[in-house]
N, C-alpha and C positions, 0 to 999 in steps of 0.2 A: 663729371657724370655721376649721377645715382646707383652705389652697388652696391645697396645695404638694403634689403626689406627691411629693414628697422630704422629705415632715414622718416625722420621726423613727418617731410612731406609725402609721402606714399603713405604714414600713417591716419596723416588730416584727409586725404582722399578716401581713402578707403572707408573713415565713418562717416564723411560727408555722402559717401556713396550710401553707405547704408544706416543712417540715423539722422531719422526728420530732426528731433530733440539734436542733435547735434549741432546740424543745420539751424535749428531756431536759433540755439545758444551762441553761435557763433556768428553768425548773422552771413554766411558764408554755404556756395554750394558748387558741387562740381557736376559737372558736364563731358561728355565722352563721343569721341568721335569729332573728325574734321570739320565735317557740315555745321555741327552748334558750336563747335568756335568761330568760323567762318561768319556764321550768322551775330555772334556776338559782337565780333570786331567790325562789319561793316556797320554795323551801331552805334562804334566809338565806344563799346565797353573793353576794357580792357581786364585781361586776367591780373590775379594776385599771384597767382601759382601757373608756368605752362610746363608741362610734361610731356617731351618727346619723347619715342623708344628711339632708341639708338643715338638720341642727341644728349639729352640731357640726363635719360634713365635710360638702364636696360632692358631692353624691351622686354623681357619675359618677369620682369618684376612689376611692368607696368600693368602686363596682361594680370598677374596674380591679384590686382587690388581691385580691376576692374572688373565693373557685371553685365560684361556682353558676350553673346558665344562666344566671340571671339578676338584677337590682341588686338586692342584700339592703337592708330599710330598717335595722337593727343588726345590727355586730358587736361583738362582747365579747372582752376576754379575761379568763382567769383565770388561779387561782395551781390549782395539780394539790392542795397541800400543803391545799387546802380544800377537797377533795374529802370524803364521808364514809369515817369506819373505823368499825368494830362488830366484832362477832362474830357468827357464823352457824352453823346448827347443818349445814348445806346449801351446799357450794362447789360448783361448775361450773367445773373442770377446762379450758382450753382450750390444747391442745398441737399448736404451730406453726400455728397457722390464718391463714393472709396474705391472706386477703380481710379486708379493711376491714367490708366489707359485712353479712358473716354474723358478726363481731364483734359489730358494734353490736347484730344481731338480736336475739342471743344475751343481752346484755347487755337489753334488752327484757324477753325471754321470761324474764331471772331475775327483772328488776325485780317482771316480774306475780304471778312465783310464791314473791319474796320469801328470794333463796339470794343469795348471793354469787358471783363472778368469778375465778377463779386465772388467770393467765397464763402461759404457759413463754415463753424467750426464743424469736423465732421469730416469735413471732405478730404482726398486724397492730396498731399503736397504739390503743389504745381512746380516745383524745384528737386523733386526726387528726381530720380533718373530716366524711372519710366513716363514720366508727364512729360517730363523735357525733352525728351526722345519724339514720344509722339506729338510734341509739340510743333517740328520740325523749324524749329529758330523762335516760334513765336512769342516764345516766352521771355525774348530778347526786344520785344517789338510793341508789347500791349501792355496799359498797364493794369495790374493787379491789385485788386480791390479789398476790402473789410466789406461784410453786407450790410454794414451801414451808410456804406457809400451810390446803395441805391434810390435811383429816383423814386421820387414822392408813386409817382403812377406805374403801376404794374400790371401785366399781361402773366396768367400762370398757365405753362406747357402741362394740360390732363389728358392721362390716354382716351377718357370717355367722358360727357357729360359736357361739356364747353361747347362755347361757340365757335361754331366753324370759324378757323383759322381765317379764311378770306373775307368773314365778315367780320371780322375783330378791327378797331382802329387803329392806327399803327403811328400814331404821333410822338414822335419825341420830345423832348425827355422821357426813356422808359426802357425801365426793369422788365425783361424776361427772365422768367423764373422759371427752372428747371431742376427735379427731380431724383433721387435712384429709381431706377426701372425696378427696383424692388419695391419700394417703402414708397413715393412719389413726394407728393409734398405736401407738408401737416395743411390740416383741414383748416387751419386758421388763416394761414398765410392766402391758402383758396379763398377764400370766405373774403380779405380783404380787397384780393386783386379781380381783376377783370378774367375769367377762364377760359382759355382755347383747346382745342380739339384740330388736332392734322386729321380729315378724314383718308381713311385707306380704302378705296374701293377693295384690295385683294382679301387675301386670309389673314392676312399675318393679325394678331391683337392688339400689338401693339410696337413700335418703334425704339431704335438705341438709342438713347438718349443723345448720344451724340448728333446720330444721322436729325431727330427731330430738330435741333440746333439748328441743323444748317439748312433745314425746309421753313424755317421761321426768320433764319436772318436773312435769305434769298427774299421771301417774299416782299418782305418791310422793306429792302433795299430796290427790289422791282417796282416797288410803287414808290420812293421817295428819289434814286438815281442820283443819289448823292454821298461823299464821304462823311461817316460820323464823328471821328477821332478828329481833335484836336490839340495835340501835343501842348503840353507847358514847358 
């Protein structure tokens, strides 16, 4: 058992927990809480590193490296490089999005509807803690894209000015392209893609970028009734 904060592994956790750069360099990330090991292992991934309290570490050393209110009973790490690849007929675009948060959502909302993840540089780690978190496993499940890995034809999520969502095509092969709810998306990438608009009969201005994800992958999926993912 682990009774040393200074044991080597509670050191790799802990900046794995908090250094993307770490995590790049090492090609390695950890994960916290039962539920996203659970989720890892019925994957077939397995950890490099498992950390119990009470089994393998002491629990309140385990709590000290970890960033949740409160003492996780495991952390995990893993290799990135085991993560899944596939091919999908269906990518989700996500261009600079630096909440953590609506990453992982997003990452979620694909997993349900079965699309893939592109990233632009910019965006929030989908392997930090908090994407992973709110990924709720699915970051064990979908694979994770370069935005060059999207398709030739693109649909771009605009708060205003687009064609209504319902009259938009929705044929696959196709990039949805999504925004910061601050910044949205550079005027070029609009300019080349096909632009939708979610209309909101209420007040609101405009949508989290998350929730519009999953009003856009609902739809394409109500009118096509079919899985997109195709694992390799």
């Amino acid at each position: 058992m682990i009774t040393s904060r200074r044991n080597e592994k509670l050191r790799l956790v802990r900046k794995l927990l908090r250094s993307r750069k770490h995590r790049e360099e090492t090609g390695l990330f950890a994960v916290e809480g039962e539920d996203l090991v659970d989720a890892a292992l019925g994957e077939g991934i397995e950890p490099v590193e498992l950390l119990v309290a009470g089994e393998t570490v002491r629990a309140e050393l385990l709590a000290e490296v970890s960033t949740l209110g409160h003492a996780p009973r495991v952390i995990a790490v893993f290799r990135a490089s085991d993560l899944p690849r596939g091919s999908c007929d269906v990518v989700v675009g996500l261009w600079r999005l630096s909440d953590p948060g609506n990453v992982g959502a997003i990452l979620r909302t694909a997993d349900a509807f079965g699309a893939a993840v592109a990233l632009s540089e910019g965006c929030a780690d989908p392997l930090g803690p908090r994407a992973a978190r709110a990924s709720a496993g699915a970051v064990f499940r979908i694979p994770l894209l370069g935005w060059e890995a999207l398709p030739e034809r693109q649909v771009a999520l605009v708060a205003h000015g687009g064609a209504a969502l319902r009259d938009v095509e929705f044929e696959p092969p196709l990039g949805l392209l999504l925004g910061s709810e601050r910044s949205g998306l550079p005027d070029e990438l609009v300019a080349r893609s096909e632009a939708a608009t979610i209309e909101l009969p209420g007040k609101a201005e405009s949508l989290n970028v998350a929730a519009a994800a999953a009003i856009a992958l609902y739809e394409l999926e109500r009118r096509r009734g079919t899985s997109l993912f195709s694992p390799s």
